[in-house]
The first five atom37 places (N, CA, C, CB, O) and aatype in JSON, in Angstrom:
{
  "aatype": [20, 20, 20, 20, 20, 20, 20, 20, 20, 20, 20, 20, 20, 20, 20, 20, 20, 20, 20, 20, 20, 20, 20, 20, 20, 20, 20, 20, 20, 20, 20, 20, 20, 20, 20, 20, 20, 20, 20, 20, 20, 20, 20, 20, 20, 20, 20, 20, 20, 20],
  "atom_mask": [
    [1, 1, 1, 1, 1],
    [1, 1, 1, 1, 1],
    [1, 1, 1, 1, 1],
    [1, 1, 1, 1, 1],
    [1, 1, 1, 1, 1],
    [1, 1, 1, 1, 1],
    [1, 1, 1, 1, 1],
    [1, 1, 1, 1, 1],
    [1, 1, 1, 1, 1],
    [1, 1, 1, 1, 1],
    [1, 1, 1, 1, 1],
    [1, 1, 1, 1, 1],
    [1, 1, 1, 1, 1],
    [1, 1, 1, 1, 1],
    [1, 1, 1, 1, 1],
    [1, 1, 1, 1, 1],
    [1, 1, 1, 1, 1],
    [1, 1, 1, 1, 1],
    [1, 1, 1, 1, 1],
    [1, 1, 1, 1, 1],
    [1, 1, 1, 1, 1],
    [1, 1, 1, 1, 1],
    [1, 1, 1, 1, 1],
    [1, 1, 1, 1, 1],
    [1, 1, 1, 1, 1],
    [1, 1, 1, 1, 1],
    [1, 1, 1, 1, 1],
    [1, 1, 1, 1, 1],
    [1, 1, 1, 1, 1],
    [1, 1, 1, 1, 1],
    [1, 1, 1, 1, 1],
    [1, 1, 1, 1, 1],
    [1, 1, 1, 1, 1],
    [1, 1, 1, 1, 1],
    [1, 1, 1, 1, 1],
    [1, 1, 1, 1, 1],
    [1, 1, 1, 1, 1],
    [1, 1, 1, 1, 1],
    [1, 1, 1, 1, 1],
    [1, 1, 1, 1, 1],
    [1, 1, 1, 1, 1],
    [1, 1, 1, 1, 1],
    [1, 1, 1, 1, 1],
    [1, 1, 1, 1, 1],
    [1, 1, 1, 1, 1],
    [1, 1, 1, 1, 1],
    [1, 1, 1, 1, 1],
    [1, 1, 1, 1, 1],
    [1, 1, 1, 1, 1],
    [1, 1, 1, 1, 1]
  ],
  "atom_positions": [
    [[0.84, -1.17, 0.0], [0.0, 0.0, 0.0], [0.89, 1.23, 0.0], [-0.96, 0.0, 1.21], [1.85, 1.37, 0.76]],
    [[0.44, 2.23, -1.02], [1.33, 3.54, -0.79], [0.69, 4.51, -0.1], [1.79, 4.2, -2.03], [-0.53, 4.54, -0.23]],
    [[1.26, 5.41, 0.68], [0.5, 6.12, 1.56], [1.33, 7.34, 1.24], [0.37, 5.58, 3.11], [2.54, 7.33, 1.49]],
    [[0.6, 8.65, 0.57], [1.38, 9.72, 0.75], [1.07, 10.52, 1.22], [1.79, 10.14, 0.03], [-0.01, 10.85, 0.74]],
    [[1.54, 11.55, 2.43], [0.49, 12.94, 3.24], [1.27, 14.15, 2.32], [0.78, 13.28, 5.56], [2.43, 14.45, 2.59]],
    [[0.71, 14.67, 1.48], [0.63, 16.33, 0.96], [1.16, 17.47, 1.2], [-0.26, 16.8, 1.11], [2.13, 18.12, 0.82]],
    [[-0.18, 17.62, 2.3], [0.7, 18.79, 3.34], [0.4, 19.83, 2.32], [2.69, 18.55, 3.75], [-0.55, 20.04, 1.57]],
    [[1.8, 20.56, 2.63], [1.38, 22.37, 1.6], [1.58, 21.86, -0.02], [3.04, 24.19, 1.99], [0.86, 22.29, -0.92]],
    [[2.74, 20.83, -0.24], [3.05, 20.92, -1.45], [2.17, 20.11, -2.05], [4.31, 20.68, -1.72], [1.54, 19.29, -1.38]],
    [[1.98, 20.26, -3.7], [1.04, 19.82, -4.63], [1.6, 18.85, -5.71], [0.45, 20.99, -5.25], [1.56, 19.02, -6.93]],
    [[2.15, 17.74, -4.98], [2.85, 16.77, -5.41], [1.61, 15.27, -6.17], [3.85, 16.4, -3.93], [2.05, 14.61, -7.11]],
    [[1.0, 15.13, -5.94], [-0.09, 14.37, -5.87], [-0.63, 14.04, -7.41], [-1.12, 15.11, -4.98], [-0.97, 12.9, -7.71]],
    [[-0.66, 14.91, -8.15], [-0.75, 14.54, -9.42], [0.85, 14.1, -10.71], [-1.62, 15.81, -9.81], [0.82, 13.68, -11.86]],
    [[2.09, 14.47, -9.73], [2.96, 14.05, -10.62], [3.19, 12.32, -9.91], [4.41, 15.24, -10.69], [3.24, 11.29, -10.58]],
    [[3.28, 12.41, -8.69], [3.0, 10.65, -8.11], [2.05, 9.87, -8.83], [2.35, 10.52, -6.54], [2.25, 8.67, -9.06]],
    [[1.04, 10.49, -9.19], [-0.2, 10.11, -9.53], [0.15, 9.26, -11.01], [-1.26, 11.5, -9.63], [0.07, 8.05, -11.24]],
    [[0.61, 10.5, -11.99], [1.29, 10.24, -13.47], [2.1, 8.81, -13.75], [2.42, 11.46, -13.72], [1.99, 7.8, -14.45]],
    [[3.17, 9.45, -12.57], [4.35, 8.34, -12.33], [3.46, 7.02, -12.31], [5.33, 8.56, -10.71], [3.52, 6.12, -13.15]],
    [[2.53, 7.07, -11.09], [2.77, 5.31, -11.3], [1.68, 4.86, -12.25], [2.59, 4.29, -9.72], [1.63, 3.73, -12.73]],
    [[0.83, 5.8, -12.47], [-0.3, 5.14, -14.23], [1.03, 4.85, -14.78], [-1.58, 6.66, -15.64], [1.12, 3.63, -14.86]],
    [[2.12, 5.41, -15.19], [2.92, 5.05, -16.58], [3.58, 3.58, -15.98], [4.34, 6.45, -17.15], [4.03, 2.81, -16.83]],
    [[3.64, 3.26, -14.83], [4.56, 2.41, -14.62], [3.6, 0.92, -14.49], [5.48, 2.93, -13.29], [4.01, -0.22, -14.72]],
    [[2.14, 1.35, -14.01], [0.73, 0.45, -14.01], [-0.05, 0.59, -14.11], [0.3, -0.06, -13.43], [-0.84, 0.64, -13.16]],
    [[-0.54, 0.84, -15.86], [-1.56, 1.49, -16.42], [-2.49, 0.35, -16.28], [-1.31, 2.08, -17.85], [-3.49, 0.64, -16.95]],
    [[-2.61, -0.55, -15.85], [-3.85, -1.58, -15.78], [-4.63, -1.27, -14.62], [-3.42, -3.14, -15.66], [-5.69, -1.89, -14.71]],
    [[-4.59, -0.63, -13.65], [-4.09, -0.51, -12.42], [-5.14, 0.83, -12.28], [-2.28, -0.38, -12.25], [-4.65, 1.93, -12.55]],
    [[-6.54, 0.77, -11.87], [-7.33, 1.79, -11.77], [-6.5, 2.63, -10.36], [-9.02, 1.21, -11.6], [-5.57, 2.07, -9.78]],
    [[-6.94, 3.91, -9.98], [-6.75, 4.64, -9.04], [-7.56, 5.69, -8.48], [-5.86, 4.99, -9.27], [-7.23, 6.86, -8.66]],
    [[-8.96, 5.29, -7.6], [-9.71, 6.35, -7.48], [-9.1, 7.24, -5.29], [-11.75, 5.47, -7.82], [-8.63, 6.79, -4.25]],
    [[-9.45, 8.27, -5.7], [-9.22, 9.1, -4.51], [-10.48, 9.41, -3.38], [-8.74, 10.42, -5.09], [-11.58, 9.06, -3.82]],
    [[-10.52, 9.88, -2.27], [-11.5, 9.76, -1.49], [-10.86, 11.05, -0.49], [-11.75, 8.13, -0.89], [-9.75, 10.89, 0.01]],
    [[-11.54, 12.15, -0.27], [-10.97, 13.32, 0.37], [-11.84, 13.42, 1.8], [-11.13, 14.72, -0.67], [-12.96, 13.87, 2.03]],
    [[-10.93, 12.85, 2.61], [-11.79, 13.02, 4.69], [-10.89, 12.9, 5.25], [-12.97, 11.8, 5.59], [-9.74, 12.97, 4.83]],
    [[-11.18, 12.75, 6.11], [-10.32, 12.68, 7.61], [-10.68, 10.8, 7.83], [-11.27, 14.08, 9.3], [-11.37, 9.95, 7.27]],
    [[-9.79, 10.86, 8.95], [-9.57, 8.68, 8.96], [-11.06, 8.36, 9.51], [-7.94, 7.69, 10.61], [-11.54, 7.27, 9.2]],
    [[-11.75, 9.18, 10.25], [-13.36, 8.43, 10.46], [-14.3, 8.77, 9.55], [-14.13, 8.78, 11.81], [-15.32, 8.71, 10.24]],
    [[-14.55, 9.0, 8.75], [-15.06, 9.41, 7.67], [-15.06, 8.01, 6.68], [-14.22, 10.69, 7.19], [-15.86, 7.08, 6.51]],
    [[-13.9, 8.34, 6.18], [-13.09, 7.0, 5.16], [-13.65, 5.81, 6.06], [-10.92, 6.96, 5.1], [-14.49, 5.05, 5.58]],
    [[-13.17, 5.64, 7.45], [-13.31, 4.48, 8.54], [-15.02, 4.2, 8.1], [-12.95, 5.1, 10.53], [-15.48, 3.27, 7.44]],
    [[-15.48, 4.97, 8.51], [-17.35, 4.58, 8.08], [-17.38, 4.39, 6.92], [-18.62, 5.71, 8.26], [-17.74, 3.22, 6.77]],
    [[-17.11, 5.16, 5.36], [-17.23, 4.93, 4.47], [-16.97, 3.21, 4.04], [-16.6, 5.9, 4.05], [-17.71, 2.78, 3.16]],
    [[-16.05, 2.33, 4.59], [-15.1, 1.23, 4.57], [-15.88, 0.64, 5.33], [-13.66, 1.34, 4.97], [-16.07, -0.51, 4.95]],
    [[-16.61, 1.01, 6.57], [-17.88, 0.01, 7.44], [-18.58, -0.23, 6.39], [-18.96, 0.69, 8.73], [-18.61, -1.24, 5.69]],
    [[-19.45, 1.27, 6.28], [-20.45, 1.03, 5.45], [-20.84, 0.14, 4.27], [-20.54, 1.88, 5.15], [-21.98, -0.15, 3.91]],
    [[-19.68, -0.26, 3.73], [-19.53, -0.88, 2.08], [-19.46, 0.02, 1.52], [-20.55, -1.7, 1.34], [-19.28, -0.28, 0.34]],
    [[-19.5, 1.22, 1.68], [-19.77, 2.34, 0.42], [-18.84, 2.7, -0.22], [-20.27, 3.56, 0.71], [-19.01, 3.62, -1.01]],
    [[-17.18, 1.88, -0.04], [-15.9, 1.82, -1.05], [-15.18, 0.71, -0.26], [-14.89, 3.39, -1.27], [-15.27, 0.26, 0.88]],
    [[-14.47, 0.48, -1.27], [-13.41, -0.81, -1.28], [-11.89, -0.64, -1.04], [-13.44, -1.47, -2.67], [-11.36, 0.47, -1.11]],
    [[-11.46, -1.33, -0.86], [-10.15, -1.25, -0.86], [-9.9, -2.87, -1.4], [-9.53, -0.75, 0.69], [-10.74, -3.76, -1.48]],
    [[-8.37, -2.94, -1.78], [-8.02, -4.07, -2.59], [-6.95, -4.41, -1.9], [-7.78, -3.89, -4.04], [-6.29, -5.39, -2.24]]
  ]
}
């Protein structure tokens, strides 16, 4: 699992680039909360993880 925190800089879409080119088979969707949020979202069923 890759885990990256942001912060001020706006790095997120060249990471992003990087690894489509390196595993373009390889969907990548994003999810913007805080960890209980996501945490319920992940109870709920209402997204997945792999």
């Amino acid at each position: 699992m890759l885990r990256y925190r942001v912060g001020q800089l706006y790095v997120l879409p060249a990471v992003l680039a990087a690894f489509h080119k390196r595993y373009p088979e390889i969907k990548v969707s994003l999810l913007n909360g805080n960890s209980v949020e996501i945490e319920n979202l992940l109870l709920e069923r209402k997204v997945r993880h792999s």
